[in-house]
C-alpha positions in Angstrom: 95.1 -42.5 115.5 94.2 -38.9 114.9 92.1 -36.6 116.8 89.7 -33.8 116.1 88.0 -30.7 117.9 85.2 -28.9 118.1 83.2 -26.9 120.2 79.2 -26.9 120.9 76.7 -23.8 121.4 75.9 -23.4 124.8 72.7 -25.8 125.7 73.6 -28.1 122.9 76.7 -30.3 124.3 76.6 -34.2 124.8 77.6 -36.4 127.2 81.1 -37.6 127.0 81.1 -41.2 125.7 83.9 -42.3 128.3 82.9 -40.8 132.0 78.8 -39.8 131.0 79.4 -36.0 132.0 77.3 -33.2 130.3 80.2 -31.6 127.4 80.7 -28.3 125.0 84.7 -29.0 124.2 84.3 -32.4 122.4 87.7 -33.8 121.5 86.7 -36.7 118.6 89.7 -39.4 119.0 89.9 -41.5 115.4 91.6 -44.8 116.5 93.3 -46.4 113.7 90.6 -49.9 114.0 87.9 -47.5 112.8 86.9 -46.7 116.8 85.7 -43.7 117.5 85.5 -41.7 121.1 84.0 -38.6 121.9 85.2 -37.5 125.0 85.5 -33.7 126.8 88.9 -32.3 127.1 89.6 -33.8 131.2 89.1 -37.7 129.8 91.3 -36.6 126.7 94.2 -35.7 128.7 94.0 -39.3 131.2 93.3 -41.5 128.0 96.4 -39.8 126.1 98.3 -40.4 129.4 97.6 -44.3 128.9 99.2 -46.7 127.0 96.7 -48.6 126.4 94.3 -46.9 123.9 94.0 -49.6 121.7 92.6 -51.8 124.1 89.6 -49.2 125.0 88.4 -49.6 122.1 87.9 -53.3 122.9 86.4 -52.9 125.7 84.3 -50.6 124.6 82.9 -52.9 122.0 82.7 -56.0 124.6 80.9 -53.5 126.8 78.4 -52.9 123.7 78.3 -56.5 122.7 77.4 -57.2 126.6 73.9 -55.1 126.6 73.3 -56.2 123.0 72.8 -60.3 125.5 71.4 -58.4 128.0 68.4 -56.7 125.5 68.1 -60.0 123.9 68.1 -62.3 127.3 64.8 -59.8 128.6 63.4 -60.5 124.9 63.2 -63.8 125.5 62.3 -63.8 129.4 59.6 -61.2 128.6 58.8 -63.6 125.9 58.0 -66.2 128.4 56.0 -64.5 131.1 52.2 -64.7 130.5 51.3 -63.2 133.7 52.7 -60.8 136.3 52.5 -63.1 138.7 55.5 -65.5 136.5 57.4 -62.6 136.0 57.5 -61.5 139.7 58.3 -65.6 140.8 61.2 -65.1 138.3 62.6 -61.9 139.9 61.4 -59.5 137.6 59.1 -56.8 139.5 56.0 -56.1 138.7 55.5 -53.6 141.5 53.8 -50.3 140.8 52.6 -47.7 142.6 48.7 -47.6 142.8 47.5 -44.4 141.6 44.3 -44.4 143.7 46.4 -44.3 146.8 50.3 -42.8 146.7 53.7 -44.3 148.3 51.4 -47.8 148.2 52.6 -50.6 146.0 50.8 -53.4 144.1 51.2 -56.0 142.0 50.2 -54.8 137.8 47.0 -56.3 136.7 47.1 -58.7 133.7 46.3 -55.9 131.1 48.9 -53.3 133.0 51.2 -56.9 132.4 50.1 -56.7 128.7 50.7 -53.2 127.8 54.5 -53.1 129.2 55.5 -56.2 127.7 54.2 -55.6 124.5 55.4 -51.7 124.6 59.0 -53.6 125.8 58.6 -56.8 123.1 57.5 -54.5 120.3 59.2 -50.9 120.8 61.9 -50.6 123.4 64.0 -53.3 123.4 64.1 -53.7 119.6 64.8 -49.7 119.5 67.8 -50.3 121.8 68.9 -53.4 119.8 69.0 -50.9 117.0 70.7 -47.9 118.2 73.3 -50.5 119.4 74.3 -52.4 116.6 73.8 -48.7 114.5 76.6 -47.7 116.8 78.6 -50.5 116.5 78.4 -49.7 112.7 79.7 -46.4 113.3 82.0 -46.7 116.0 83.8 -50.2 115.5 84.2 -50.9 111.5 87.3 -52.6 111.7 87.7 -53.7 115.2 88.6 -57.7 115.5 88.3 -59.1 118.7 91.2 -61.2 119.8 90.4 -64.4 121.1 89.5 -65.3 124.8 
């Protein structure tokens, strides 16, 4: 394992890929499995006081590898739904607000159904599919999984 650091200019930090808060300080920890963390100088200093670093990484990927079923289950539920009123019978809300008449809700019409599902089927769930698996490239080259 090795670690690197580097600063950001001010209005151009990241969020710290272990607790989500807004960074400048990014310390870059290079786990020997081909993991890598970015993380702001506070995480740092818990994760180096654990022992069990190798195992983040793991759980990291199992983590990834969990929203990678997730994106694919609403593929195929999405998949299934023909009309709003399926999709709301199967849990999934197809409650909007009506913009003839604020803070009122109604169910989307078929063509409102249409649009999000195919914006959904077509751009943003296979977008996050890719920027998943594009970081699991990155961050996880050599990490095996142990067996359950």
């Amino acid at each position: 394992m090795w670690v690197e650091f580097y600063t950001l200019p001010k209005g151009r930090g990241i969020s710290c890929e272990h607790c989500g808060a807004y960074i400048l300080n990014v310390n870059v920890i290079h786990f020997d499995n081909g993991f890598t963390l970015k993380c702001g100088s506070e995480c740092f200093g818990k994760l180096m006081k654990r022992a069990d670093l190798s195992e983040y990484s793991i759980r990291a990927l199992k983590r990834t590898l969990n929203s990678l079923k997730h994106y694919n289950e609403s593929i195929s539920k999405w998949s299934q739904w023909e009309t709003p009123e399926e999709a709301e019978a199967d849990g999934c809300s197809q409650r909007i607000e009506a913009p003839e008449s604020p803070r009122t809700w109604r169910i989307r019409t078929q063509k409102e159904f249409e649009e999000e599902r195919a914006f959904l089927l077509n751009q943003f769930f296979p977008a996050q599919i890719r920027r998943r698996e594009e970081e699991m490239k990155d961050r996880f080259k050599n990490v095996c999984l142990p067996p359950d």
